[in-house]
C-alpha positions in Angstrom: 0.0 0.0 0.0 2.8 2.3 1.3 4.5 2.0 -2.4 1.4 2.8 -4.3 1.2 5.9 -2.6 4.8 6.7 -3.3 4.2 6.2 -6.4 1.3 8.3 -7.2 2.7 10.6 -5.6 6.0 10.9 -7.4 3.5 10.5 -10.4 1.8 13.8 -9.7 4.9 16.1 -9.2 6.2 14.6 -12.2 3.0 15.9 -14.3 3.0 19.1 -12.5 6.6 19.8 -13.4 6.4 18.2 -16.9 5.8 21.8 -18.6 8.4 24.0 -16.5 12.2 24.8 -18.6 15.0 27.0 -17.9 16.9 28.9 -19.8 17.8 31.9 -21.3 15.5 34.1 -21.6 15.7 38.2 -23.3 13.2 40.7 -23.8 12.3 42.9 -26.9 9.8 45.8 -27.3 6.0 44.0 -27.0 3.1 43.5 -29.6 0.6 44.0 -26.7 -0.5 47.3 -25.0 1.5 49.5 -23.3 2.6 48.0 -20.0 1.4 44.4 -20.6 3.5 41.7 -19.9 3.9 39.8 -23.4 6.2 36.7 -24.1 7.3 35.0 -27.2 7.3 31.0 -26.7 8.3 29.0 -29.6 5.5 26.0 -28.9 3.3 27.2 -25.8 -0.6 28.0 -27.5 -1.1 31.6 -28.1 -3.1 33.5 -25.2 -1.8 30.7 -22.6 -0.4 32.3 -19.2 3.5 31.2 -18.3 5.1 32.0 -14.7 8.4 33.4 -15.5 11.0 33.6 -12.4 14.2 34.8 -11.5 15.6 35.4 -8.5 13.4 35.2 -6.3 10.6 37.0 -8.5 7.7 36.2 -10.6 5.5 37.5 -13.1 2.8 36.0 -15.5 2.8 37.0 -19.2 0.5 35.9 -21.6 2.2 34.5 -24.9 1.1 36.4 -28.3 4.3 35.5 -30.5 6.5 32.9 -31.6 11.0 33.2 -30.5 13.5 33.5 -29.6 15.3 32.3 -32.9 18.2 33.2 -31.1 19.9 29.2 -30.1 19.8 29.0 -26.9 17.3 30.9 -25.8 14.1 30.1 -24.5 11.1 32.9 -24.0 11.6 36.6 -25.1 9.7 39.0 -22.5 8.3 42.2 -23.3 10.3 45.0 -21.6 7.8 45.5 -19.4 8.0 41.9 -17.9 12.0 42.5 -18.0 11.2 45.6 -15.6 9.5 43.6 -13.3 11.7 41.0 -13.2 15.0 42.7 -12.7 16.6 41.7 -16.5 16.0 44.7 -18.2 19.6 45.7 -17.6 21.4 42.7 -18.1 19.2 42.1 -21.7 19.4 37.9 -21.2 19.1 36.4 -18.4 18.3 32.5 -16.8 15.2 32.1 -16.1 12.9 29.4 -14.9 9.5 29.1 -16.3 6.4 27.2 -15.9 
């Protein structure tokens, strides 16, 4: 009994974690209105919210293009999102997103 409950459990943090990544992540000037936080994805579904964080902080953007087609890189922010999450001066950053 003991290792079916290990097991389911271990089951459900693995499906909650299946969609995070981390990366690199940079920030150009957004398609969306002034202030909102934007990010490009290259396979998340249009309009879907991701959690981006680094260090220590977190913001939700809403995705509404396609990048980085930079290698290496993982989710472009909109400069607004950069604000809020401290990148804006270092222009690429790791990041850990969900």
């Amino acid at each position: 009994m003991k290792t079916a409950i290990t097991s389911a459990a271990v089951l459900l943090f693995a499906s909650c974690t299946a969609n995070a990544e981390s990366g690199l992540a940079s920030y150009y000037h957004g398609m969306g209105r002034s202030g909102e936080m934007t990010c490009a994805h290259r396979s998340r579904p249009f309009g879907s919210m991701i959690t981006v964080s680094y260090r220590g902080r977190s913001i939700q953007c809403r995705v509404n293009d396609r990048g980085p087609f930079i290698r290496g890189r993982i989710i472009d922010v909109s400069t607004a999102a950069a604000r809020v999450l401290g990148i804006l001066q270092l222009g690429v950053a790791y990041v850990l997103i969900e």
